[in-house]
C-alpha positions in Angstrom: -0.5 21.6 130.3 -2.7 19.5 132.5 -1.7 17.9 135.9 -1.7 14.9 134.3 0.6 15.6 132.1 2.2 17.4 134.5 3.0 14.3 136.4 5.1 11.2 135.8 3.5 8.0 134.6 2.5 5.6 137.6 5.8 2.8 137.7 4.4 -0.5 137.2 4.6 -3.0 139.6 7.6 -5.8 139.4 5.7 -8.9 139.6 6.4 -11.1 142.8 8.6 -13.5 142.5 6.8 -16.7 143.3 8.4 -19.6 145.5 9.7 -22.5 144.4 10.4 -25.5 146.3 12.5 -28.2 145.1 13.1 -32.1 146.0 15.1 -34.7 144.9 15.2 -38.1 145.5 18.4 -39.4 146.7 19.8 -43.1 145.9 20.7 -42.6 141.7 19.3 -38.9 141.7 22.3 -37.3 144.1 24.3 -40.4 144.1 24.5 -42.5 141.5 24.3 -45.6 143.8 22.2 -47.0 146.3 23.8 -47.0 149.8 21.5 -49.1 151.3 22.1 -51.7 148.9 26.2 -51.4 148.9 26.3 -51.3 152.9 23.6 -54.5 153.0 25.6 -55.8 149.9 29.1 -55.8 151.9 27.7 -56.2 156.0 24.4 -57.7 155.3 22.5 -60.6 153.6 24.5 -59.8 150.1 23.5 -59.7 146.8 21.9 -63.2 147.2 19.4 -62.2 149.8 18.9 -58.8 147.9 17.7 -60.8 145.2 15.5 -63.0 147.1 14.1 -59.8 148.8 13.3 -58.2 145.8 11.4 -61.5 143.9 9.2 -61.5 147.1 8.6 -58.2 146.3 7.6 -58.5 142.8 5.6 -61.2 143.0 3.2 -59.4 146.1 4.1 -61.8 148.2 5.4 -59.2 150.4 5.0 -55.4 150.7 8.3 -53.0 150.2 8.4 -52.1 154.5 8.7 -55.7 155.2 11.6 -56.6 153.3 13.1 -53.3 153.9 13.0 -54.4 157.8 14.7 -57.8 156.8 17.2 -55.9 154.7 18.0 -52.7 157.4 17.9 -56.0 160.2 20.6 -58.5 158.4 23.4 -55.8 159.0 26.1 -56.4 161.6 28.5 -53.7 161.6 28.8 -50.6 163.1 27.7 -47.2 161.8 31.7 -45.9 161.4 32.7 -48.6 160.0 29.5 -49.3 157.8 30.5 -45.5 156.1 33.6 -46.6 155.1 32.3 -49.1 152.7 30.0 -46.6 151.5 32.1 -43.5 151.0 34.8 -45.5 148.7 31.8 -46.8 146.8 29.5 -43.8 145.8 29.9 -40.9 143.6 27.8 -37.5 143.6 26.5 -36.3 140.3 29.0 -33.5 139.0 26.9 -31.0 138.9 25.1 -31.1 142.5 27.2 -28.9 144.3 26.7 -26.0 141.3 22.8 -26.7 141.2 22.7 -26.9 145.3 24.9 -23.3 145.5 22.6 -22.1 143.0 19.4 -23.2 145.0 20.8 -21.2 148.4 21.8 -17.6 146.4 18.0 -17.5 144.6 16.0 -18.5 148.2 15.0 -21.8 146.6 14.3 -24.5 149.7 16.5 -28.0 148.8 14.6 -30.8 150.1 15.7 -34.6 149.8 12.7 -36.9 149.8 14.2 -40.4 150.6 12.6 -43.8 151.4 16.4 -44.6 153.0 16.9 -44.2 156.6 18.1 -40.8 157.8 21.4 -41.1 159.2 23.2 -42.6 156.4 22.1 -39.6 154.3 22.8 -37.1 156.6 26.5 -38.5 157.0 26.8 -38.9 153.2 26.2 -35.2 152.6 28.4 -34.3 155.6 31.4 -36.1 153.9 30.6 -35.2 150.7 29.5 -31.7 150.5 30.2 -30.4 153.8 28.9 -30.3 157.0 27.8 -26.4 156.8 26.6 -27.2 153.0 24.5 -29.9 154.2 23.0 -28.1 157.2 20.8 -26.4 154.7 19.5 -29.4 152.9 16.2 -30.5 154.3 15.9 -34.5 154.7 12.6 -35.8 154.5 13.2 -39.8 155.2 12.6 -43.0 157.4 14.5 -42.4 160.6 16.3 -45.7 162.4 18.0 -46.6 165.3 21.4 -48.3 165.1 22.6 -49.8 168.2 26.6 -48.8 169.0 28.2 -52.3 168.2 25.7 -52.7 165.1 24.1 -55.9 165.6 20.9 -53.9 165.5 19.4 -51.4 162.4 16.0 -51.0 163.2 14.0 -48.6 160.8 11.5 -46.2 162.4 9.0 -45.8 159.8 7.9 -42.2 158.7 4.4 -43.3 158.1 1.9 -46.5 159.1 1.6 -47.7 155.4 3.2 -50.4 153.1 5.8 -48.4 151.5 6.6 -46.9 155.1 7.5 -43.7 153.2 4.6 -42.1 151.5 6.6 -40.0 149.3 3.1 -38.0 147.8 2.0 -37.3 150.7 5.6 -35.8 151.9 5.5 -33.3 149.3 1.5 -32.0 149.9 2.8 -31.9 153.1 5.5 -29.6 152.1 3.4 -27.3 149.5 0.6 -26.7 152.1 3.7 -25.3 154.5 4.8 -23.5 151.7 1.6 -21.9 150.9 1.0 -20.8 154.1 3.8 -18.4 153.5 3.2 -17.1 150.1 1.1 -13.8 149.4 -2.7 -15.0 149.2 -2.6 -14.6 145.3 0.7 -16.8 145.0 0.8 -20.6 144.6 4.2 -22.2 145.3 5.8 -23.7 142.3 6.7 -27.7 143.8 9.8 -29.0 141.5 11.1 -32.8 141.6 13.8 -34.7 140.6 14.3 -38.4 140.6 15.3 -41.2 138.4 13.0 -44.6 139.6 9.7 -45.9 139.4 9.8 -45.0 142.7 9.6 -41.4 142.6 6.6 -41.5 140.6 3.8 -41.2 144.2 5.8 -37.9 144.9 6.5 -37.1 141.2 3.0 -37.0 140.0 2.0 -34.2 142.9 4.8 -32.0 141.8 4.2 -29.0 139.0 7.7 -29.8 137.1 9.3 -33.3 137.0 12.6 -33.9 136.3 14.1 -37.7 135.3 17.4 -38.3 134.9 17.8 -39.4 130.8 18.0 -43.5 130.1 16.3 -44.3 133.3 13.1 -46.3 134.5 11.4 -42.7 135.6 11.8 -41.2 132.2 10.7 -44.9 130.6 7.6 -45.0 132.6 7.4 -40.9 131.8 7.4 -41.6 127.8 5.0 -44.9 128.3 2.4 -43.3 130.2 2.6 -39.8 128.2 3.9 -38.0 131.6 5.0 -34.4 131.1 8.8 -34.2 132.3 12.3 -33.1 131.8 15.2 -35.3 131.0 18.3 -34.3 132.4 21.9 -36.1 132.4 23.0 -33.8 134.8 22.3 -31.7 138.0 23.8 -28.9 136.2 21.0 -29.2 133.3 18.5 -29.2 135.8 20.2 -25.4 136.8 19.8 -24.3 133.2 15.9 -25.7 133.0 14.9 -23.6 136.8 16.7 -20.3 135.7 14.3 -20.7 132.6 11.2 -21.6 134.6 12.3 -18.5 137.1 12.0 -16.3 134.3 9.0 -17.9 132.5 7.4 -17.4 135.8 7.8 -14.0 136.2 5.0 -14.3 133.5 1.3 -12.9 135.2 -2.4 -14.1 133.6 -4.9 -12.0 135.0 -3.0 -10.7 137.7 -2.5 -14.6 139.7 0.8 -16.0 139.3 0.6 -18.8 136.6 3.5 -21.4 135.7 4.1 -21.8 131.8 4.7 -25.5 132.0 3.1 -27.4 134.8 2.3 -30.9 135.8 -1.6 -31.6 135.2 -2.7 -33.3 138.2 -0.5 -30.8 140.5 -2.6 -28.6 138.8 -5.2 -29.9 139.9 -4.0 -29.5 143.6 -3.5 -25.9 142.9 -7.1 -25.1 141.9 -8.2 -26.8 145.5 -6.2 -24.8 147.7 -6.3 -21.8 148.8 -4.8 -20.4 152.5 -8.7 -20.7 154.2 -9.0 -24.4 153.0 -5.8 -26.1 153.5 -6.6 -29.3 151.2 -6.8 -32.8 152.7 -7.2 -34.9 149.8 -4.0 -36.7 149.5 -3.9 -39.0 146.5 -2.2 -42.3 147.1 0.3 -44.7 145.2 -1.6 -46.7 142.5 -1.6 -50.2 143.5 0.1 -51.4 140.2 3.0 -48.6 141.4 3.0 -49.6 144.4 4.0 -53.2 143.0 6.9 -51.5 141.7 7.9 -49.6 144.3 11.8 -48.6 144.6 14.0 -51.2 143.8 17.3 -49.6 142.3 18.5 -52.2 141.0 15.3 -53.4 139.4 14.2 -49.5 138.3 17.1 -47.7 137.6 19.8 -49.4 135.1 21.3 -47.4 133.1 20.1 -47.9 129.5 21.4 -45.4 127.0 19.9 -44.6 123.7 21.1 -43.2 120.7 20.8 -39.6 119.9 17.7 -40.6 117.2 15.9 -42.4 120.0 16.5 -39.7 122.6 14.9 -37.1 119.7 11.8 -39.4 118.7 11.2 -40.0 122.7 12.0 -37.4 125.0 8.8 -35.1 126.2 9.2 -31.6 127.5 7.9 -30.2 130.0 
């Protein structure tokens, strides 16, 4: 009998677990309302001067940063008593909590991408999921400074450019951090979930997109021939990353290789590498830009029979 024989085969090596990062958009992603618009809506300028906000919008006449200022700067209440409004008002997808608990046991960093200030989504994940819960949820959104009597909200802007919040550029931001600490033959796997037009800058440099089903995302998704993932639920977004997990566990030619991936992210992927950190950071098309976050205006609800949901939902 020969040594080699002799010995035991060689085990085979259990493929690294490649990281994935996930983000989520907030206002009708998390929550299925808009706080800004229910604390302006009740202490502010109203639904009136929302809507007069939001045709200036449209029609160019104004860019999204300057009505937000208008909007965040016709409150007059303070920040406690502002809450209270908002807490009786909104309500957190059922299946956060689940998908969020699930995110901490597998290592998977939870990131909100927001273009709403800070501290009013801080506070609402305080309340609602607990302050220890929240601690480990990453906030990536426009700051603001809120004077103690509330006669002044003053956004403080997270970048110099019309949208004030340059959601795309957030989330290269985030996979460049996140490649830094991945093993030189590992690419991070970016995941996002939103449910606007809106999401679309940060969307389009993600590898999976999720939109929540019946909403202007997964419209604009099926009109432009977008590769997403409709989900109804945070808890069906759970099912899909346990899937991708394993799917990912997949190796082509020894480099970790996502079975479904977003095209243009792709893209991204193929340009960086730990020695050349990319600085090509694509920015909003103008016609998106146009369109840019208006909750009211992007996200009604508009449901669709089980035939139309068959003919027009894309997978991932």
């Amino acid at each position: 009998m020969t040594n080699a024989n002799m010995n035991p085969a060689a085990p085979v090596p259990t493929p690294q677990k490649r990281k994935i990062v996930i983000f989520s958009d907030f206002d009708g992603t998390i929550f299925m309302e808009d706080t800004g618009h229910i604390l302006v809506g009740a202490h502010g300028c109203g639904a009136e001067g929302l809507a007069k906000l939001e045709a200036q919008m449209k029609s160019g006449e104004r860019t999204y940063r300057e009505i937000s200022e208008d909007m965040w700067g016709s409150l007059n209440v303070p920040f406690d008593d502002g809450f209270v409004v908002m807490q009786k008002a909104l309500s957190m997808d059922p299946g956060f909590q689940d998908f969020h608990q699930y995110c901490q046991d597998n290592g998977f960093p939870f990131n909100i991408i927001s273009a709403g200030l800070k501290p009013i989504l801080k506070r609402t994940l305080d309340v609602f999921l607990g302050e220890s819960q929240a601690s480990m949820i990453n906030i990536v959104a426009n700051d603001a400074t809120i004077s103690v009597d509330g006669s002044e909200w003053k956004p403080i802007w997270r970048h110099d450019t019309d949208t004030g919040h340059d959601k795309a550029l957030s989330v290269d931001e985030a996979r460049a951090a996140a490649l830094a600490e991945c093993e030189p033959d590992e690419m991070p796997l970016i995941v996002f979930i939103g449910d606007g037009v809106s999401d679309l800058a940060a969307a389009s440099h993600a590898d999976v997109l999720f939109a929540r089903r019946g909403l202007r995302l997964e419209e604009h998704c099926i009109e432009h021939k977008i590769a997403y993932t409709p989900y109804d639920t945070f808890l069906d977004i759970k099912k899909e990353i346990e899937n991708i997990s394993r799917e990912d566990q997949k190796k082509t030619g020894g480099v970790g290789k996502p079975v479904r991936y977003n095209p243009r992210a792709n893209l991204w992927r193929r340009m960086s590498s730990k020695e050349a950190v990319p600085t090509l950071m694509a920015s909003t098309p103008s016609n998106e830009e146009k369109m840019f976050l208006w909750p009211e205006t992007f996200s009604d609800y508009k449901p669709k029979t089980i035939e139309e949901a068959d003919e027009t939902a894309v997978a991932a």
